[in-house]
N, C-alpha and C positions, 0 to 999 in steps of 0.2 A: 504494500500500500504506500502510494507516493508519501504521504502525511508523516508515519512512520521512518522514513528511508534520509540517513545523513546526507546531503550530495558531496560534501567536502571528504568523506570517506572513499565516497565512487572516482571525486576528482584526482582523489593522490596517485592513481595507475597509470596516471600521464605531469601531473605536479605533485614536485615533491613537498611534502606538506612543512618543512624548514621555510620554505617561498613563501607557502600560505602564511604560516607565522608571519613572516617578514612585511607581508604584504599589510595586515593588521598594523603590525606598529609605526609602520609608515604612515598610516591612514592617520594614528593617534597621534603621532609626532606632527601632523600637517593644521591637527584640530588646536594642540596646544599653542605652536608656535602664530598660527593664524590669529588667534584667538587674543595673544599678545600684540601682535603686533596692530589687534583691533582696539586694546584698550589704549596701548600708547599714540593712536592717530588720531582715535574720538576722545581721549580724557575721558572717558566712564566711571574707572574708577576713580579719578580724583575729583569729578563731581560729584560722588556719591560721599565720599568725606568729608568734603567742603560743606555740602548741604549737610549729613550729618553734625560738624558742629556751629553751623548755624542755628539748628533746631537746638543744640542742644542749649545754647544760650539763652531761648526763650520760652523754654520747658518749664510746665507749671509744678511735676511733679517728678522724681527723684525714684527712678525704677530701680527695684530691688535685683539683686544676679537673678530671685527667683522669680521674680516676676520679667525680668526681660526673658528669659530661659522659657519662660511659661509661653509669652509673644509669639518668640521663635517658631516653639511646637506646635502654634495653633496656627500659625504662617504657614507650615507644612501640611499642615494635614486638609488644610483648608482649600487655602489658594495655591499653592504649586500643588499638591497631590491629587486634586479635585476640579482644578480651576472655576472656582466657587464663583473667580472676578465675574464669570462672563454670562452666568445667572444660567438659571434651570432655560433649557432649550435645543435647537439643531446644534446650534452653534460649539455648547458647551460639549456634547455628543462624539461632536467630529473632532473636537480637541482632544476628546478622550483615548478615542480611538486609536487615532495616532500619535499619541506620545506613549501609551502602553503598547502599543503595536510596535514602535519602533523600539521601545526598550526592550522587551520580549526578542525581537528581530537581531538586535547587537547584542546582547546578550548570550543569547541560542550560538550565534558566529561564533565568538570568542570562545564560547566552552567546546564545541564542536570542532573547532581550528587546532587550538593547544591541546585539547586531552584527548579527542577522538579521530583522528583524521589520518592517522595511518592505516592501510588497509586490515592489517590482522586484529584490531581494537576494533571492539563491538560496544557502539554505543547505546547507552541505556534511550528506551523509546522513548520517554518523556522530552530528552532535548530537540528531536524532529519534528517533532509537534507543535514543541515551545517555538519553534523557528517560523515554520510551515504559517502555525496560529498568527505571529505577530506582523510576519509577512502582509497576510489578508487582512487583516487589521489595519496596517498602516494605507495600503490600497486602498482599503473604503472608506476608511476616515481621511485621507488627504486628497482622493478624488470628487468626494462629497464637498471637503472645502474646496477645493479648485474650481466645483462648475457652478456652486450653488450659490457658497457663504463668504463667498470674498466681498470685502466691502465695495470697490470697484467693479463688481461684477451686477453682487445682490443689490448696494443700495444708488452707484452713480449710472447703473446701466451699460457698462463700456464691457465688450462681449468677453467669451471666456477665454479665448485663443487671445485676448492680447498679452504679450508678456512681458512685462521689465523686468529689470535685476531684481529687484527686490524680491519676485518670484523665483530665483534662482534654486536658492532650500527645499519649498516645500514639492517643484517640480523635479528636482534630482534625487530625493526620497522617495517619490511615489515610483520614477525610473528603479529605482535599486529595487524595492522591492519586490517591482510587478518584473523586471526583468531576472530577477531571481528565481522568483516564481515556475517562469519558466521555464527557465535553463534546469531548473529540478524535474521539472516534469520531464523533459525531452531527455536527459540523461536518467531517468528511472527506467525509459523503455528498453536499456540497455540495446539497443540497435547499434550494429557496427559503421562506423565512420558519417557519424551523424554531423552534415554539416551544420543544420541549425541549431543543434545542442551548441556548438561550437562559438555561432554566430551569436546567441543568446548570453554565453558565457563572455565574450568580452564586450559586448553592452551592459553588463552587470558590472562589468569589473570598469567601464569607463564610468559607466553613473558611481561608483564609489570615489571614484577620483574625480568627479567632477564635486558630487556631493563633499569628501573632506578635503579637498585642493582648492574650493572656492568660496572656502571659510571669509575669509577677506572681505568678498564681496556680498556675500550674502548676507541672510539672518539667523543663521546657523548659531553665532555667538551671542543671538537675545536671549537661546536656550540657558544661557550662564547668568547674565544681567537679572533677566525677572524676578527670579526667585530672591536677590539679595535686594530689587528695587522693594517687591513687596511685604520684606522684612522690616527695613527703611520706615515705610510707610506705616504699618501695624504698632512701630513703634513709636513712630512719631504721634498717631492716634491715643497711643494708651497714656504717654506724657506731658499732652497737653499741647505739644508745639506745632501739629499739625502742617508739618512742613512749610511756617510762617504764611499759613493760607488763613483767611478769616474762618472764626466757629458759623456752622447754619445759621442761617438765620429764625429767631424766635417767631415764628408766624406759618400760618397754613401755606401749602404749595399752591399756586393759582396759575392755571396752565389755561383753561377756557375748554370749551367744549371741541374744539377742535384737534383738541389731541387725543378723543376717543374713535375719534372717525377711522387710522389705521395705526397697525403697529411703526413705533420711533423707527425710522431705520434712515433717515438721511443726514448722512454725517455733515 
């Protein structure tokens, strides 16, 4: 059963899986150094400290280790675990899907790469499934966003095929996956001198290096950012400083009747 079946195990009878290895931490060396050389061009992190002690100078309240400690974990379980920000809907769905899909997905690699991937190692069936599973996951969750929930798409009207950089990530993720995909399948039917197994295999192996070689450019490293912006924030809520924004205002919300007419969606 495809679902069940390593391909990185089938792949080793033509690569040697030393290569596979190497090829992993190439990918990771491309993620971290990209990544670096994204905070030292945008300053991220040194707006994120700067704004930090700004707030902290007009903090009303004086967080304890355990109460900051307490912030943190509801920051995680909440908003990065959950993506609580983006409220009950399609939207939040499709987030789901593909960030557990694609961690399932790298995940599943990497165990699969390093401990199983010489021909005579039999891998336990769970990690082919775990791959197989996150694979389709991230496909229907980053296809769903790409034709439906983009905000350019959904709420300015501008079709689905148009693409800017800024597209980069979530279009060279759904490539690896779905080109994965199939390169498992076409190498399951073990048929001899398959070109399209072949063909499918380095479309897989190009979408990996476009996806972690074009860190740089893309939004690949807001996957890093968010989570410490919305720790930032959680914390700046709990002490008062509110990221030197003013407190709500004391009074009913007065929108008028015309914002029941459809759902908010024009940015």
């Amino acid at each position: 059963m495809l679902i069940t079946v390593n391909p990185f195990s089938q792949l080793s009878g033509t690569v040697a899986p030393i290569m596979m290895q190497a090829f992993v931490i190439i990918m990771i060396s491309l993620v971290i150094v990209s990544t670096l050389l994204d905070i030292i061009h945008k300053k991220n992190v040194k707006y994120f400290f700067e704004n930090a002690k700004k707030a902290k100078k007009s903090a009303k309240k004086n967080l304890s280790t355990t109460e900051k400690t307490s912030v943190i974990l509801k920051t995680i379980a909440s908003d990065i675990a959950t993506t609580s920000e983006l409220g009950a809907g399609k939207r939040r769905v499709a987030h789901l899907l593909g960030m557990y899909g694609t961690i399932l997905f790298w995940v599943g690699s990497v165990v699969m790469i390093f401990c199983y991937a010489s021909p005579s190692s039999e891998t336990p069936i769970l990690w082919p499934i775990i791959w197989h599973l996150g694979a389709i996951m991230t496909v229907v969750g980053g296809s769903w966003f790409w034709f439906f929930l983009r905000v350019d798409v959904y709420s300015e009207a501008f079709p689905w095929y148009r693409i800017i950089q800024a597209d980069l990530f979530v279009l060279a993720l759904i490539a690896c996956a779905f080109f994965g995909l199939i390169w498992s399948f076409l190498q399951s039917l073990s048929l001899e001198n398959r070109w399209d197994a072949t063909l499918f295999l380095a479309l897989f192996i190009i979408s990996n290096l476009v996806l972690f070689g074009g860190v740089y450019w893309s939004k690949f490293a807001h996957m890093f950012y968010k989570p410490g912006a919305a720790i930032q924030k959680n914390l700046a809520e709990a002490d008062g400083s509110r990221d030197n924004l003013p407190p709500p205002a004391d009074a009913p919300e007065q929108f008028g009747l015309g914002i029941k007419r459809e759902e908010p969606k024009h940015y």
